[in-house]
ChimeraX commands (.cxc) that place a marker at each C-alpha (Angstrom):
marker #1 position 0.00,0.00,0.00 radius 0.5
marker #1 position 1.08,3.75,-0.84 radius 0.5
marker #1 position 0.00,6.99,-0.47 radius 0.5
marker #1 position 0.96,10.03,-1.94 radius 0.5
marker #1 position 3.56,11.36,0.67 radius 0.5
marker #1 position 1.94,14.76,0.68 radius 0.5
marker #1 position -0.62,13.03,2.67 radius 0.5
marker #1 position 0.96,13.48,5.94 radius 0.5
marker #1 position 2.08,16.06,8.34 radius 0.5
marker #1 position 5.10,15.39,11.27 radius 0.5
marker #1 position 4.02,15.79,14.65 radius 0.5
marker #1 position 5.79,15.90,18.06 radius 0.5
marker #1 position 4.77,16.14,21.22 radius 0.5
marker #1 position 1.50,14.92,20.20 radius 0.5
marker #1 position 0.67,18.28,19.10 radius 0.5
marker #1 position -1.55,16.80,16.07 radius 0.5
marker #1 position -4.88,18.01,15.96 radius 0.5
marker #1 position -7.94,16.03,17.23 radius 0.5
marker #1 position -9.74,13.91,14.47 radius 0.5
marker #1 position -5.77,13.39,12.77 radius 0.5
marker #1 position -5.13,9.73,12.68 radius 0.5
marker #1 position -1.19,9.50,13.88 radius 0.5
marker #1 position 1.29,6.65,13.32 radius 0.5
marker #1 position 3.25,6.22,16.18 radius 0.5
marker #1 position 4.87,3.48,18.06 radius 0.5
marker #1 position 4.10,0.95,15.19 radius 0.5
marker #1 position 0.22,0.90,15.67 radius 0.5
marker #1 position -2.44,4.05,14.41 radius 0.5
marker #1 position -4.64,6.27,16.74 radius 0.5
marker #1 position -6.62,8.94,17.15 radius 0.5
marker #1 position -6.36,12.11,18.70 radius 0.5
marker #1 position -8.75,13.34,20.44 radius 0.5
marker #1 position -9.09,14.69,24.00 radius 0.5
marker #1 position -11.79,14.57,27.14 radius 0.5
marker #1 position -12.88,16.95,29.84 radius 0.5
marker #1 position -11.07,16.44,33.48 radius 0.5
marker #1 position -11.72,18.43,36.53 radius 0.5
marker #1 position -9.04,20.70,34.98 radius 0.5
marker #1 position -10.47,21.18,31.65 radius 0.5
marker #1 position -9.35,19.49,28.41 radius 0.5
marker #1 position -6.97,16.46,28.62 radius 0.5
marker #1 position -5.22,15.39,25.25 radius 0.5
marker #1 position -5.72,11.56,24.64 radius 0.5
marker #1 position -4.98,8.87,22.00 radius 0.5
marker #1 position -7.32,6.73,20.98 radius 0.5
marker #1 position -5.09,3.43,19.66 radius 0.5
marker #1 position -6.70,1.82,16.68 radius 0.5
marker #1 position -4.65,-1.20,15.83 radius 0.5
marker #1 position -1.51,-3.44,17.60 radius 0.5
marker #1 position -2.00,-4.85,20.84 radius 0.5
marker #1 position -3.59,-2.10,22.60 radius 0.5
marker #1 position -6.29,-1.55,20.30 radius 0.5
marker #1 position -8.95,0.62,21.96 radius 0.5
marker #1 position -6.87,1.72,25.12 radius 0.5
marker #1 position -6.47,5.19,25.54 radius 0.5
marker #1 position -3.73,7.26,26.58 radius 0.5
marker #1 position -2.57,10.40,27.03 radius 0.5
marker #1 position -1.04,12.18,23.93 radius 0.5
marker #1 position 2.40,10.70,23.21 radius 0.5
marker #1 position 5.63,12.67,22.94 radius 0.5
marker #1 position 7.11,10.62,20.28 radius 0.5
marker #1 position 7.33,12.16,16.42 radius 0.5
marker #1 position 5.20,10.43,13.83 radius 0.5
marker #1 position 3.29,11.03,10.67 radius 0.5
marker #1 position -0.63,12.33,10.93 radius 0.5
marker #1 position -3.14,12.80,8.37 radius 0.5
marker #1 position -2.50,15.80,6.86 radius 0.5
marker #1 position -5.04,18.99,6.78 radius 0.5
marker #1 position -7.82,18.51,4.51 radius 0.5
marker #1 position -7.16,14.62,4.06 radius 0.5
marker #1 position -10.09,12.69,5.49 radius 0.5
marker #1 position -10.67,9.62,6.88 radius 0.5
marker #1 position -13.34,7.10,5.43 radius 0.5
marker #1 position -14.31,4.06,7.70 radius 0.5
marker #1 position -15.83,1.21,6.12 radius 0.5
marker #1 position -17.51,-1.72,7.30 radius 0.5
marker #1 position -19.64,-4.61,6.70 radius 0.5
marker #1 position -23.50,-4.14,7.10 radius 0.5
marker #1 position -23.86,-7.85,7.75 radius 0.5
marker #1 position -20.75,-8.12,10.59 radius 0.5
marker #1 position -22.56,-5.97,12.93 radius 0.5
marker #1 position -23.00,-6.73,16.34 radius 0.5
marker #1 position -26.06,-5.19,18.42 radius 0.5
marker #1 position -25.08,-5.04,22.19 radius 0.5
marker #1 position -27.92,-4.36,24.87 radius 0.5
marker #1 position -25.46,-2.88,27.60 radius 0.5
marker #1 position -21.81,-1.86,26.32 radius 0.5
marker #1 position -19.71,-1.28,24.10 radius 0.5
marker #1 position -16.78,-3.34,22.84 radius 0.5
marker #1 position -13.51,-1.47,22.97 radius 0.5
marker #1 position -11.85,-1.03,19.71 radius 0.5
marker #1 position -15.33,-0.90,18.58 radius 0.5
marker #1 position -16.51,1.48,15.40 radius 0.5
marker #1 position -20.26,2.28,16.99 radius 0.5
marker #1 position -23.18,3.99,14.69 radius 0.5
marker #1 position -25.28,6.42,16.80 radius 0.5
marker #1 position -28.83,6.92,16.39 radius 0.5
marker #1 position -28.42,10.08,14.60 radius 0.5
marker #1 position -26.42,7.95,11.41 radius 0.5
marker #1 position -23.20,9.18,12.76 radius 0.5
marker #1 position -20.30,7.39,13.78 radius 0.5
marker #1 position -17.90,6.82,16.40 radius 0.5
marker #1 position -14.94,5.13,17.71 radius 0.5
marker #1 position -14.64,3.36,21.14 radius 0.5
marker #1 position -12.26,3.00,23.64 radius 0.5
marker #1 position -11.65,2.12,27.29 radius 0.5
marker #1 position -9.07,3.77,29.63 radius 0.5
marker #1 position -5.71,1.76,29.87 radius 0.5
marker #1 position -6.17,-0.65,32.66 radius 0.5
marker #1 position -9.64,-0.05,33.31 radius 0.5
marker #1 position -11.91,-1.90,30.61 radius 0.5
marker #1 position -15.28,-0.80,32.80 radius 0.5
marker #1 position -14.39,3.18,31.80 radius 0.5
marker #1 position -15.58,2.97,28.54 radius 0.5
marker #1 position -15.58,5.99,26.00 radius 0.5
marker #1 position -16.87,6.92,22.38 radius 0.5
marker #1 position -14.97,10.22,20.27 radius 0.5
marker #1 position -16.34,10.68,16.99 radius 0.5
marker #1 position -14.50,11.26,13.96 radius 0.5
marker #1 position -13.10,14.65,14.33 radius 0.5
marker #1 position -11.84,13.89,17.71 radius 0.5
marker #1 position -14.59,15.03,19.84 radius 0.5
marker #1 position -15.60,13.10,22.63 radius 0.5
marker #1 position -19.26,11.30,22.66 radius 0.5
marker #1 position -21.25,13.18,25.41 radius 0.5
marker #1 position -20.97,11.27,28.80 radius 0.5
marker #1 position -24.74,10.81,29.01 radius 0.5
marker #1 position -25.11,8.79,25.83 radius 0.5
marker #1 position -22.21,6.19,27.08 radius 0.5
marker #1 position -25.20,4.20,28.67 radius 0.5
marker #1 position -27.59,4.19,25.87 radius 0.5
marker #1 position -28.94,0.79,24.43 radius 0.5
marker #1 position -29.02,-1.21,22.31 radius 0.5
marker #1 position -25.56,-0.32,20.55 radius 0.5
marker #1 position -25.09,-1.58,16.77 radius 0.5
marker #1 position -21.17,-1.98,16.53 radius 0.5
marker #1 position -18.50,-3.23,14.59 radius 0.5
marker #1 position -15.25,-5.22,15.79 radius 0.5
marker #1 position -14.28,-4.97,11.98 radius 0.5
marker #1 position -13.44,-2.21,9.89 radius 0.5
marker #1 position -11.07,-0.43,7.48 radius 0.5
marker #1 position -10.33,3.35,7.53 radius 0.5
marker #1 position -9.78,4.90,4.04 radius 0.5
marker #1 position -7.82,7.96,3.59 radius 0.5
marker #1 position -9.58,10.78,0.76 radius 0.5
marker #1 position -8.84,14.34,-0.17 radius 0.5
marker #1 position -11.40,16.30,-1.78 radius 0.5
marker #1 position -13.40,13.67,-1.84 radius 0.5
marker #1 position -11.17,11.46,-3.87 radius 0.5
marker #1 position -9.38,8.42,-2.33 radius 0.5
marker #1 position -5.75,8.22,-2.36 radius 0.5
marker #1 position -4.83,4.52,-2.21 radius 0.5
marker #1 position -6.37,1.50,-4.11 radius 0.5
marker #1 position -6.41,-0.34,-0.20 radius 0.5
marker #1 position -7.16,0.62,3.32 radius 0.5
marker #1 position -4.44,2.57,5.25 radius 0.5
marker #1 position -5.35,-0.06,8.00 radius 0.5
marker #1 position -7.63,-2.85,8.73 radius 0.5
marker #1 position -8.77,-3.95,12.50 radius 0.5
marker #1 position -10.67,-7.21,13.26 radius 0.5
marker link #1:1,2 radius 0.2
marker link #1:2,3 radius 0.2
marker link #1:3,4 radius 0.2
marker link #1:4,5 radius 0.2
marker link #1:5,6 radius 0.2
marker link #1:6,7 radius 0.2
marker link #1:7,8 radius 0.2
marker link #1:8,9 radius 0.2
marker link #1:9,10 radius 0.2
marker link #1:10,11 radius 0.2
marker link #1:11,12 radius 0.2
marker link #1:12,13 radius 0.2
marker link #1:13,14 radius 0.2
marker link #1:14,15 radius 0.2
marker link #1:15,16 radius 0.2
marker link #1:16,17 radius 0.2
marker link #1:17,18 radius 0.2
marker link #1:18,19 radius 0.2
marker link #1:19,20 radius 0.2
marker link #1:20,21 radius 0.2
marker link #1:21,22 radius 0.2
marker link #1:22,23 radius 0.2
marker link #1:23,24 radius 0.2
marker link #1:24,25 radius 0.2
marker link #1:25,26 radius 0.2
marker link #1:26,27 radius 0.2
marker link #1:27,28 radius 0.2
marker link #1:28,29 radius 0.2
marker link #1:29,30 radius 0.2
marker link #1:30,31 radius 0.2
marker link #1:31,32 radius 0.2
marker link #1:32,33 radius 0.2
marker link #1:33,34 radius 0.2
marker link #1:34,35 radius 0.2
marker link #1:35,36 radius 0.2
marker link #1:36,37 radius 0.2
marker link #1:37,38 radius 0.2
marker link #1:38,39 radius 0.2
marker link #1:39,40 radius 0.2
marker link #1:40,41 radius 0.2
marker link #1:41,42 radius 0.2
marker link #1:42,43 radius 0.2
marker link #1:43,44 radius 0.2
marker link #1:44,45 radius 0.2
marker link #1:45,46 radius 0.2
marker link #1:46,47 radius 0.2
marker link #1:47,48 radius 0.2
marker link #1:48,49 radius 0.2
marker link #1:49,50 radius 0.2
marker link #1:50,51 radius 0.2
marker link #1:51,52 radius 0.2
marker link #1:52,53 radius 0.2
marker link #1:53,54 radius 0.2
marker link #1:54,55 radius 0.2
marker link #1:55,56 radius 0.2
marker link #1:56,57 radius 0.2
marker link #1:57,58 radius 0.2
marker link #1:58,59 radius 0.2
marker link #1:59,60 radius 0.2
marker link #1:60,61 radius 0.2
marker link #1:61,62 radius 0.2
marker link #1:62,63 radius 0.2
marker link #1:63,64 radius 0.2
marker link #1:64,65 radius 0.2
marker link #1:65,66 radius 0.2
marker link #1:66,67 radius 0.2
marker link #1:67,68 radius 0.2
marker link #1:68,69 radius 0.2
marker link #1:69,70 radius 0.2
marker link #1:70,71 radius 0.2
marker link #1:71,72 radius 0.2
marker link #1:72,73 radius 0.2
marker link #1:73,74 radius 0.2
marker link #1:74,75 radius 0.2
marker link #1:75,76 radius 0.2
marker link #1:76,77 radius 0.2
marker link #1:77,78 radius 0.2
marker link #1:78,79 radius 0.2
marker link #1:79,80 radius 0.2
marker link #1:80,81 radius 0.2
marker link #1:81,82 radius 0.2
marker link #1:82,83 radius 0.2
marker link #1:83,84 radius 0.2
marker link #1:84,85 radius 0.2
marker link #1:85,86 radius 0.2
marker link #1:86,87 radius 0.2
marker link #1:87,88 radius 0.2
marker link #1:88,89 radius 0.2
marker link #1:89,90 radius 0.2
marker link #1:90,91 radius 0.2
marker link #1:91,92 radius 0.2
marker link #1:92,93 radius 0.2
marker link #1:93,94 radius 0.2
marker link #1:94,95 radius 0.2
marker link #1:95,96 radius 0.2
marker link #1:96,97 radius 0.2
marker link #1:97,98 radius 0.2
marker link #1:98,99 radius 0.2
marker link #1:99,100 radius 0.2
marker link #1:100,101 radius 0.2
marker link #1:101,102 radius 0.2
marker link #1:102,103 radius 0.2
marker link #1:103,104 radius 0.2
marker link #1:104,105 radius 0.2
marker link #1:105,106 radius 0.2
marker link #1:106,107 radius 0.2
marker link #1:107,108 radius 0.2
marker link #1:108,109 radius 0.2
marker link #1:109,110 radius 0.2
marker link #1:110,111 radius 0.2
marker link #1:111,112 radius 0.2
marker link #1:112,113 radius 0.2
marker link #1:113,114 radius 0.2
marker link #1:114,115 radius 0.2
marker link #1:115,116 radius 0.2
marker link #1:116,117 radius 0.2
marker link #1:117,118 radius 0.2
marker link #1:118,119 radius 0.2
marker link #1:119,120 radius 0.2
marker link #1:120,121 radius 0.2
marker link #1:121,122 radius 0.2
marker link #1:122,123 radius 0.2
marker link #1:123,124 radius 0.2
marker link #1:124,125 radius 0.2
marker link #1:125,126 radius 0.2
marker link #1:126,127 radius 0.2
marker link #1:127,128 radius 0.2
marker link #1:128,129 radius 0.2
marker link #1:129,130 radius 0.2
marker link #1:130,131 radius 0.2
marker link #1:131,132 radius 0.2
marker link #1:132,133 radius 0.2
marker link #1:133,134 radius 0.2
marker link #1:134,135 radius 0.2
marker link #1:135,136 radius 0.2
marker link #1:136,137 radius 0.2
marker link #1:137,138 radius 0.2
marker link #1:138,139 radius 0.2
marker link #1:139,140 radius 0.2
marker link #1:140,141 radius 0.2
marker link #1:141,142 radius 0.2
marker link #1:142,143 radius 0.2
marker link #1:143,144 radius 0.2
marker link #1:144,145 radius 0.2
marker link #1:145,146 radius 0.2
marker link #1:146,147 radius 0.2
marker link #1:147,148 radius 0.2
marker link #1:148,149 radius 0.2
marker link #1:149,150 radius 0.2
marker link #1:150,151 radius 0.2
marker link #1:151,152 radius 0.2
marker link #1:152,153 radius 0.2
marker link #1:153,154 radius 0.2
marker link #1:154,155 radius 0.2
marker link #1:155,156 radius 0.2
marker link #1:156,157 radius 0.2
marker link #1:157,158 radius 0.2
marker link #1:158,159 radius 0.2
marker link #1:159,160 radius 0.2
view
């Protein structure tokens, strides 16, 4: 897989802004950010590797994000989905009621906090975390576009 290199922006510091998808550590994520007692907290949101759907603060490493005005496209399977009563699954991609949709994640070390950002980074609204049923997928690919045309002939990454 390639993609035209102009596609991509350096960060460090995880200075990226939220809704970039960053490359990092050998695995993709998010970033996106929540609200603490002290205002906005920078977070990752990992997307694939062996921490799919933890989520960290933002790392200090250097890697490549999504550039401005490159988009992501997430695609899925209508028939894979999986309707939940009660939670989530982390690393989940999760399609609200309003035909939206969102990632999932759960803080590092604690799978019971459970959190949704959608795709521009901003976090899903703490009061709809409980709301049931939830129709998710545990298997997607994200598709990278520009001006609404798509810059690879494959995923930039699969999960599931």
């Amino acid at each position: 897989m390639s993609y035209p290199a102009d596609a991509f922006v350096r960060v460090t510091n995880g200075r990226g802004p939220d809704g970039a998808l960053v490359y990092v550590r050998d695995f993709w994520a998010l970033m996106t950010h929540q609200h603490g007692l002290h205002g906005r907290v920078d977070k990752n949101l990992i997307l694939t590797g062996k921490d799919a759907g933890a989520i960290y603060g933002r790392f200090s490493d250097t890697g490549l994000a999504t550039a401005p005005g490159v988009k992501a496209e997430v695609r899925i399977v209508p028939e894979d989905r999986i309707v939940n009563g009660s939670h989530t699954t982390h690393s989940a991609v999760v399609i609200s009621p309003e035909g939206g949709l969102q990632f999932w994640g759960h803080l590092q070390g604690s799978d019971a906090h459970r959190y949704g950002f959608f795709l521009d980074g901003s976090p899903v609204a703490e009061e709809e975390h409980e709301l049931a049923p939830f129709v998710m997928f545990t298997r997607f690919q994200v598709w990278l576009s520009r001006d609404g045309l798509l810059l690879s002939d494959k995923p930039l990454f699969t999960v599931g």
